[in-house]
N, C-alpha and C positions, 0 to 999 in steps of 0.2 A: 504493500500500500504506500502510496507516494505524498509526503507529507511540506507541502509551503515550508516550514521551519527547517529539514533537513536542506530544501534549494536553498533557502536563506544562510543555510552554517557552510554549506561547499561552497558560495561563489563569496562569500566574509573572509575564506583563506586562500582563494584566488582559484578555486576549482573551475573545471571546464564543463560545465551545463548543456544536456546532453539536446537534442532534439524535443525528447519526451517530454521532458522537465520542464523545456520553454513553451509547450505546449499544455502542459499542465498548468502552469502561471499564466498563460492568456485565456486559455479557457475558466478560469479562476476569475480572475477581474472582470472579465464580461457577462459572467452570472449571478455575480455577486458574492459565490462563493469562500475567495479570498481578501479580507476587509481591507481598508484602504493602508492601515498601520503595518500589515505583512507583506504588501506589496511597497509599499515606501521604503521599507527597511531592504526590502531586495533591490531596487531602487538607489539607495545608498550604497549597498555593498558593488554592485556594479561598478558606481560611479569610482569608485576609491580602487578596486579591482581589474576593471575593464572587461571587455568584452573582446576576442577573438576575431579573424573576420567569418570562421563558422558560422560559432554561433551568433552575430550579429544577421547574417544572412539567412539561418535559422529564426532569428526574432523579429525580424522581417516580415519573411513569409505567414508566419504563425500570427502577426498582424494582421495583413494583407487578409488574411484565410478568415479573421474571427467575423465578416462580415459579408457581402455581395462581391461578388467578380464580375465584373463587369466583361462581358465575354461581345466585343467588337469583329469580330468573326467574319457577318456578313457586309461590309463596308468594306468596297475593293481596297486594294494595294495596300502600302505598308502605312499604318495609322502613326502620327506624327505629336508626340508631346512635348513641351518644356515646363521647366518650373524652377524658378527663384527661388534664394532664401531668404529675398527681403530687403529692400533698401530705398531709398528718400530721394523722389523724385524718378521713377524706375516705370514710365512706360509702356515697358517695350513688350507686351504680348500683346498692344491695341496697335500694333503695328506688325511685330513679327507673324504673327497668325493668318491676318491675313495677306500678307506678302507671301507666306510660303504656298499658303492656300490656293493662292492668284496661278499659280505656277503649275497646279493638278497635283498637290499631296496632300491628302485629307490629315485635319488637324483638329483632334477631338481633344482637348482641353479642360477639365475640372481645376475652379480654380478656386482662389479661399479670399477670403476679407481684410482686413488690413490688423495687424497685429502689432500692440505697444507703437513706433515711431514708425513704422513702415506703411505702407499702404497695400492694399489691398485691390486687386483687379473687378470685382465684383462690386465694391463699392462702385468704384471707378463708373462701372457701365449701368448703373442703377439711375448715375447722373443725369443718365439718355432720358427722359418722361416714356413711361409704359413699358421700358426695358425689364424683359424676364428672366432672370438667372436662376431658375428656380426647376430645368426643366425633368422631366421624369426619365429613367433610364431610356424606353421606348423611341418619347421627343428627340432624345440627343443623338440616338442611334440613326434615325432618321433623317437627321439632318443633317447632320456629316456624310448620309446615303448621297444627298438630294442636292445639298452645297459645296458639301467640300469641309463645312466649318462650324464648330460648335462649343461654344466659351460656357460656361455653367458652374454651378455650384455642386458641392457633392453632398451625396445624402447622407442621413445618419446610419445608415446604413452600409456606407464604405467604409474599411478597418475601425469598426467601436473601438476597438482595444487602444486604439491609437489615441482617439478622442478622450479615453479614460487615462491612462496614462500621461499624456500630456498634462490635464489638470493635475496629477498627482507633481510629475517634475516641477510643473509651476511653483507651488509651493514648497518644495523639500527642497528646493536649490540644488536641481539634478540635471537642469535644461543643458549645460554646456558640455555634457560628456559625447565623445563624436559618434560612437556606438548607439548610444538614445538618440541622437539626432539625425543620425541615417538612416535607422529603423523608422523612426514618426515619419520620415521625407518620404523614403522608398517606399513602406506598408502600404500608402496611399496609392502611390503615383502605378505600384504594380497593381494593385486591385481596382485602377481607373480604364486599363485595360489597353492601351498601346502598344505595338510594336518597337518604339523605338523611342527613348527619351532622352531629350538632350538637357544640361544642367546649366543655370547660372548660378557660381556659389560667389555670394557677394564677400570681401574684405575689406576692413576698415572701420574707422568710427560709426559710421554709418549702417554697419553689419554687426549680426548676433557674434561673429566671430572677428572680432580686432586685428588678428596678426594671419600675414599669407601663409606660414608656413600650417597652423591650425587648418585653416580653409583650403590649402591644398590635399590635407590629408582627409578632408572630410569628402572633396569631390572625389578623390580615388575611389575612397571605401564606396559612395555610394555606387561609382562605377563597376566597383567588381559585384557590388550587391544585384545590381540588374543583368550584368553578365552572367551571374550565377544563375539568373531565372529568366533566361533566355530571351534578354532584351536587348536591342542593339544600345549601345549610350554612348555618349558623349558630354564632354564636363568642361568649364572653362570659370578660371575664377578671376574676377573683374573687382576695379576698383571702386571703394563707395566710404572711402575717407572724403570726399565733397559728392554733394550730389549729381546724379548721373545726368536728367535734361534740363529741363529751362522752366518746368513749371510741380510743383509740390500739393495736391489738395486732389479733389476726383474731377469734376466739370472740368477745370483748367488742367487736368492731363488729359481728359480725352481730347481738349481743343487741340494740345499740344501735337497727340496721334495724328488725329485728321490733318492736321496741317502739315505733317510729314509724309502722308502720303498723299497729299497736294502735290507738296512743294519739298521736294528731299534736298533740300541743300545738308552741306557736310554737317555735322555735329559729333560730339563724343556717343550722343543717345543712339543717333543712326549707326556710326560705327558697331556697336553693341551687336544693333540688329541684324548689320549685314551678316558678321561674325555665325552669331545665333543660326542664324537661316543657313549660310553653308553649310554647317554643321549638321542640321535636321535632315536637309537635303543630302547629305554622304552618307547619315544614318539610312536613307530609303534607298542607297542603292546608287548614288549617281556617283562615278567614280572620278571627275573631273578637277581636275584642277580649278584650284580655288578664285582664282580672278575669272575664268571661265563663267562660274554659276552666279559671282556676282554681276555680270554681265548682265544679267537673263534677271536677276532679282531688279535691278537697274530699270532695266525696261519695264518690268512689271509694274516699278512704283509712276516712271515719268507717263508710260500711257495712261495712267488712271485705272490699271485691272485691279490693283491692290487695294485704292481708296473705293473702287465700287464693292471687293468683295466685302468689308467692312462693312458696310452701307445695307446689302442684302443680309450679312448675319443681324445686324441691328433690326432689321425690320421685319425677317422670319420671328427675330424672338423675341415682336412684340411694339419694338421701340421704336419713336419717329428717326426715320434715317436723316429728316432733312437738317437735324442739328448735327451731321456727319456732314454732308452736303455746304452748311451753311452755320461756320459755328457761331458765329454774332449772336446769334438766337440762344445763344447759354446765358445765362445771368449771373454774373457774378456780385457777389457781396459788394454794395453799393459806399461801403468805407476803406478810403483808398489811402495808404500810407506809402511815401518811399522813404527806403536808404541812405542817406546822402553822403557821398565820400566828402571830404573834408578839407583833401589836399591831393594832387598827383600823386599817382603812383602805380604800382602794378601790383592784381590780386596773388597774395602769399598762401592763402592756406582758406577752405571754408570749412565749419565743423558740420558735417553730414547728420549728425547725430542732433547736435542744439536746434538746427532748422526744422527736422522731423519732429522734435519734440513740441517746437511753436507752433505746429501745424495742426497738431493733435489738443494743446491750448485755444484755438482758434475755433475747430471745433471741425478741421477735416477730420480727425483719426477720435479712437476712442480711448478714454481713461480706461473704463471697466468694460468688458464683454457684451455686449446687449447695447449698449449706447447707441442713439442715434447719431450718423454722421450729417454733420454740414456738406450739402453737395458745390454751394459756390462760395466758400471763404476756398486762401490760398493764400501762395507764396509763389511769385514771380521770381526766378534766378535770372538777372541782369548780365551776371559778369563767373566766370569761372575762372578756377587760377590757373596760372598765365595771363590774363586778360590784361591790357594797359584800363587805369581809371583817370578820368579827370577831376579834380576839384569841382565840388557842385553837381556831378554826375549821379545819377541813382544808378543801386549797383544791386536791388530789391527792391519787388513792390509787392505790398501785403495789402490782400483783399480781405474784408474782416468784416463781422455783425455790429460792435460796438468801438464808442473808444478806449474804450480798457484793455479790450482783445487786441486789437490792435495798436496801443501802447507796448504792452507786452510783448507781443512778436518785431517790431520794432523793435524793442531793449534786443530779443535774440539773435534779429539778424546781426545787430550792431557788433554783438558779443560772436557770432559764430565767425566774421568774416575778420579776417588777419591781411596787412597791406605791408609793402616794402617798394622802399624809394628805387631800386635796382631790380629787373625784369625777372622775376620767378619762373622756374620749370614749371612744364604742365606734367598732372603726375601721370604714371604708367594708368593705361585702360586696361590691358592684360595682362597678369601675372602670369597664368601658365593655362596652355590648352591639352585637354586629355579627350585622343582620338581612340 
């Protein structure tokens, strides 16, 4: 007979937890079985102990498993996923999606809401008036049939275990162990049902994990975690010590999207993207050299197949397309603050982290779980480092409900952004790519 307390004393002296066991302790948590105090304590001994890359690809699966599999089967060719871990000012799936989409590779997406300083994609598309993220397994199969494309929410239904334990991390200060945080990633992302997933693991201030060398070891693992269960991946960890585009909140990044695939002039955000999308694209099979496919992604954006394909997912799933079409028609919070630099000079450093934080003040993101988000407050990025500033120049602009909110993200920006009289490096975009 197999006893929680015995797993609890083997992996406390740094034993190796067999299959069985891991499956005994998620099947525990998800019934209720084993209470919250004997799974925290296993929990901890992990954290202090670690985990393998076995058995983390073991506790994975055994995630993945304790709920729906999403079985994508009848949707031709090879089904195309990515997924973040999170960061301020970030995008890039209102754009990468349907750019890859534009191109014929179906791109069935489950995505999540915006967490502590980051944002959330879902939010994001809620911004649209009548936009449905909400769709049923059936809906989304469909229309990845029918489209090409399908961005949604995931049910409670996809890995409980995961949903359970994560609260549990939350509070027991267990969130940062790479083992627990590849498991919670992969559990999902395998039981959403793709063939092929490609990662962005963000670094920096601005990221759950501060230092590259952490965030490269967390892309591998999950890499091998999907390799282990016969998924194509791909992993690439980007920088997010300043933030990634030009605009911070939900309404003002999906302006931000549609006007990228408008009008694709260079950016760091676009970089991201192109990256991204080869990437997906070598996952499905295309063996081409890489300036080759961005060729083909190029055209997709400057003909308008990319912003139309956007434009039809918005409007299958509910939402008016013509705030895609025509983003004027967004309303932004009607109290308007800028930045003002003070003196010349050139931008040194911005804290990715302080400006997500004012963001979440202001009332894009949420304090507690449940919270309602503000869909038109924001944070306008003016200037990213490297940038020259001039004296009197705005270098932020914070759209905001009141003047307090807006006093306050003001004080942030002021406090996040760092100037130097002599012309600063722009920092690295990619740390390390894993094909």
């Amino acid at each position: 007979m197999m006893l929680i307390q015995d797993i609890i004393a083997k992996k406390k002296v740094g034993g190796r937890l067999s299959r069985e066991e891991i499956d005994f302790f998620v099947d525990g948590i998800v019934s209720g079985e084993i209470p919250d105090y004997q799974a925290a304590a296993l929990l901890m001994a992990v954290w202090i102990k670690g985990m393998d890359v076995r058995e983390t690809v073991d506790l994975t699966l055994s995630m993945a498993e304790s709920g729906d599999m999403l079985d994508l089967s009848e949707i031709p060719g090879i089904k195309l996923d990515k997924h973040s871990t999170g960061g301020v000012a970030d995008t890039t799936t209102l754009i990468l999606a349907p750019l890859v989409s534009a191109l014929g590779y179906p791109v069935a997406k489950l995505s999540g809401r915006g967490l502590g300083h980051t944002g959330g994609t879902l939010d994001k598309l809620e911004s649209i008036p009548g936009m449905r993220v909400d769709l049923t397994k059936r809906q989304f199969i469909e229309q990845v049939k029918d489209i090409g494309i399908a961005v949604s929410g995931q049910t409670a239904d996809i890995a409980p275990a995961d949903r359970i334990l994560y609260a549990l991390r939350d509070v027991t200060s267990t969130t940062d162990n790479i083992s627990l945080m590849a498991s919670s990633i992969m559990s999902k992302k395998l039981a959403s049902g793709s063939d092929a997933i490609v990662l962005d693991v963000k670094t920096g201030r601005g990221a759950f994990l501060p230092d590259v060398e952490s965030s490269v070891e967390l892309a591998r693992l999950m890499v091998d975690i999907g390799r282990a269960s016969g998924r194509r991946m791909a992993a690439v960890v980007t920088d997010m010590d300043q933030p990634l585009g030009t605009a911070i909140g939900n309404a003002i990044e999906v302006i931000e999207a549609a006007e990228t695939l408008k009008d694709p002039k260079p950016s760091r955000l676009l970089d991201i993207v192109l990256h991204l999308a080869i990437l997906m694209i070598r996952c499905a099979g295309d063996g081409r050299d890489g300036a080759l496919i961005e060729e083909d992604l190029m055209k997709a954006l400057r003909s308008g197949a990319a912003l139309d394909r956007l434009a039809l997912m918005v409007s299958r799933q509910g939402g008016d397309a013509s705030y895609i079409e025509d983003t004027s028609r967004f309303e932004l919070a009607g109290i308007v603050r800028e930045a003002i630099a003070q003196e010349c000079g050139w931008v040194k450093g911005i804290d990715a982290l302080e400006l997500g934080k004012a963001s979440v003040t202001i009332g894009a993101g949420r304090k507690r779980k449940g919270d309602p988000v503000d869909f038109g407050v924001g944070i306008s990025i003016r200037k990213h480092v490297g940038d020259r500033v001039e004296a009197g120049e705005a270098y932020a602009t914070i759209y905001a409900r009141s003047d307090a909110c807006a006093a306050s993200a003001l004080m942030s920006c002021e406090k996040a952004y760092s100037f130097s009289p002599e012309r600063a490096d722009s920092l690295p975009l990619v740390y390390e790519t894993i094909e």
